[in-house]
C-alpha positions as a Python dict, from the first residue, in 0.01 Angstrom:
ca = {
    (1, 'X'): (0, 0, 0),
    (2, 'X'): (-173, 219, 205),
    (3, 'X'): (152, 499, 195),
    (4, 'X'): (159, 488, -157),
    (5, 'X'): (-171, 640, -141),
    (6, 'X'): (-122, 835, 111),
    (7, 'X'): (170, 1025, -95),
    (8, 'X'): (-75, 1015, -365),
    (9, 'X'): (-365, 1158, -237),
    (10, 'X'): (-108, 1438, -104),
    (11, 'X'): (19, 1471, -497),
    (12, 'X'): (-356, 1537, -599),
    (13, 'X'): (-430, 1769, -325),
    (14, 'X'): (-113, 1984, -408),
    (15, 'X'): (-216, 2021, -787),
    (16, 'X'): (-568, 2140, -652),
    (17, 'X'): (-429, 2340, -390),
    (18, 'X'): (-190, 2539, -635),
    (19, 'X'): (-463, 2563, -894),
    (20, 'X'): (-707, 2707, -642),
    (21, 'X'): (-460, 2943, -510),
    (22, 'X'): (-343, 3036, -849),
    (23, 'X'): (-690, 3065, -947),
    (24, 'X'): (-743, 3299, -624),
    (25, 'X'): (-472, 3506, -651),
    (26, 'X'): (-555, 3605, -1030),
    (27, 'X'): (-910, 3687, -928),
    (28, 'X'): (-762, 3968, -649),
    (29, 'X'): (-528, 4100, -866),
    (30, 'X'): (-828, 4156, -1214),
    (31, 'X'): (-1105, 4217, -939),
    (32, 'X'): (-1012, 4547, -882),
    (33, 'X'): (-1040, 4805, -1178),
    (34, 'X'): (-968, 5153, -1266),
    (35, 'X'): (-1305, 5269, -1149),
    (36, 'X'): (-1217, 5063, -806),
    (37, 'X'): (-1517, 4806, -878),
    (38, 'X'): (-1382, 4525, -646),
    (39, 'X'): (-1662, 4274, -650),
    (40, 'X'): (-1478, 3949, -727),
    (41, 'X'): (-1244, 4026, -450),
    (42, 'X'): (-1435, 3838, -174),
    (43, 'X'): (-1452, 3520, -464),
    (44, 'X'): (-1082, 3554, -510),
    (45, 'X'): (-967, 3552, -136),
    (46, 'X'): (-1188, 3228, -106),
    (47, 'X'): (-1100, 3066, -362),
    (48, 'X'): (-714, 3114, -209),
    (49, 'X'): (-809, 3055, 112),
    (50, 'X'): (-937, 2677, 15),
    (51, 'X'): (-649, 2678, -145),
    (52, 'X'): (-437, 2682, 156),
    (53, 'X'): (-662, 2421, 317),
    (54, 'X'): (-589, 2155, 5),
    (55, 'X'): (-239, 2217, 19),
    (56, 'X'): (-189, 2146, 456),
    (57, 'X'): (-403, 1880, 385),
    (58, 'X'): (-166, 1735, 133),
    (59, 'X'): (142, 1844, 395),
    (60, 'X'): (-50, 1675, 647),
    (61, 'X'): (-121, 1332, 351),
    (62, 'X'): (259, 1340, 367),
    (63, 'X'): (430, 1388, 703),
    (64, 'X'): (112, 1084, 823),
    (65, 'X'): (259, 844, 525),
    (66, 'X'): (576, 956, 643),
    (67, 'X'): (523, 828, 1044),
    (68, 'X'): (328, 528, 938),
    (69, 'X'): (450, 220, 1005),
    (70, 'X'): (359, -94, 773),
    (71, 'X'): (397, -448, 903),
    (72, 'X'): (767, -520, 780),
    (73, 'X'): (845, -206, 994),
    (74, 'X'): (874, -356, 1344),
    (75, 'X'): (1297, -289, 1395),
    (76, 'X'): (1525, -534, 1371),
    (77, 'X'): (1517, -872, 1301),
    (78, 'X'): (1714, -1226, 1449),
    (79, 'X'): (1795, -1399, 1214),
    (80, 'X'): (1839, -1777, 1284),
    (81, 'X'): (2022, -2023, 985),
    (82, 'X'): (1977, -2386, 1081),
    (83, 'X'): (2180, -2644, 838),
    (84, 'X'): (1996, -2972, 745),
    (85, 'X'): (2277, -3232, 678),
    (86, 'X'): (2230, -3501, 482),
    (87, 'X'): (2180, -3855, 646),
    (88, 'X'): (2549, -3997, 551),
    (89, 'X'): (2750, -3702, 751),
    (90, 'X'): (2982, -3828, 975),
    (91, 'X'): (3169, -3577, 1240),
    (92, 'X'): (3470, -3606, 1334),
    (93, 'X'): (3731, -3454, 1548),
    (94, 'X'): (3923, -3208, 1426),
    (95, 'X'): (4284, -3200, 1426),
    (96, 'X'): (4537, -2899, 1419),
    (97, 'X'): (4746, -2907, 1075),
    (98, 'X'): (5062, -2799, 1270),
    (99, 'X'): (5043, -2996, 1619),
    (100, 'X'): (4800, -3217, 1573),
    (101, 'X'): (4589, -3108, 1905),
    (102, 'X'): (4221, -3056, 1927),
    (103, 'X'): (3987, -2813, 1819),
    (104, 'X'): (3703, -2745, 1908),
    (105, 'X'): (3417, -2499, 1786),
    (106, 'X'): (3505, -2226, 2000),
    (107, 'X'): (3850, -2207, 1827),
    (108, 'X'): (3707, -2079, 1483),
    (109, 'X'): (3628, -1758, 1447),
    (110, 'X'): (3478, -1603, 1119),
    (111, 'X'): (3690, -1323, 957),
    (112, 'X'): (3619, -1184, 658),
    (113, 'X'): (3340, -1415, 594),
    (114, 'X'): (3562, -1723, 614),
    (115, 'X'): (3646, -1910, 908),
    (116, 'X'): (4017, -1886, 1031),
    (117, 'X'): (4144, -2146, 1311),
    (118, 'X'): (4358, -2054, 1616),
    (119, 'X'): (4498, -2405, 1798),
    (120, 'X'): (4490, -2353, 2174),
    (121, 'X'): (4802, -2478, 2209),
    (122, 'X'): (5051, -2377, 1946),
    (123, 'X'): (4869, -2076, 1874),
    (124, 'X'): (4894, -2159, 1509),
    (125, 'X'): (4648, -1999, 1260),
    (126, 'X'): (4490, -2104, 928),
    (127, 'X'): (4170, -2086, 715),
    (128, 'X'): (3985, -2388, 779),
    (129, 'X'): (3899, -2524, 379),
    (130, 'X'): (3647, -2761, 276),
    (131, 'X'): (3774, -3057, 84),
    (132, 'X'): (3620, -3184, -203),
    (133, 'X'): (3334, -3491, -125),
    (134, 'X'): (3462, -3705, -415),
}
């Protein structure tokens, strides 16, 4: 929340700034006449010098929303997935399809977001598949 405002608070001081400076620059350039009467001059260069001030200011609004960090923003993040089985889950040992030998959980790998099977002893390899509960 507080960089949204920040970039909005910059927005407003930009449209002031430009207007000011606008504003500023038109009063130099009709301050002085033909007769060189240049008494607006000194109102002109202030109202461009304040101006310049609103629009760093608004620079400034930005690059500070810019560096801010929220809460959300601390790096990266572990994160942990536990699995809550249900009370009637049995485990049992599994078996290789083409040998029959055990495996074990360091023999599945995941790859390509499903997990394959390598048997430790006749280096077979398969996608492990869920069979249907009913």
């Amino acid at each position: 929340m507080g960089r949204t405002l920040m970039y909005i608070g910059a927005g407003i001081l930009f449209l002031m700034g430009l207007c000011l400076v606008g504003y500023g620059a038109l009063s130099v350039i009709g301050s002085t006449s033909a007769q060189g009467n240049s008494s607006w001059l000194s109102f002109g260069i202030g109202f461009a010098c304040l101006g310049v001030f609103f629009l760093a200011g608004g620079a400034g609004l930005i690059w500070a929303g810019a560096r801010k960090t929220g809460a959300g923003d601390q790096g990266p993040q572990q994160v942990i997935m536990k699995i809550d089985l249900p009370g009637d889950t049995k485990i049992s040992q599994m078996k290789c399809q083409s040998c029959g030998g055990a495996i074990t959980s360091n023999d599945i790998k995941m790859m390509a977001g499903a997990p394959v099977v390598t048997c430790p002893y006749c280096q077979a390899t398969y996608q492990l598949t869920e069979e249907p509960k009913w």
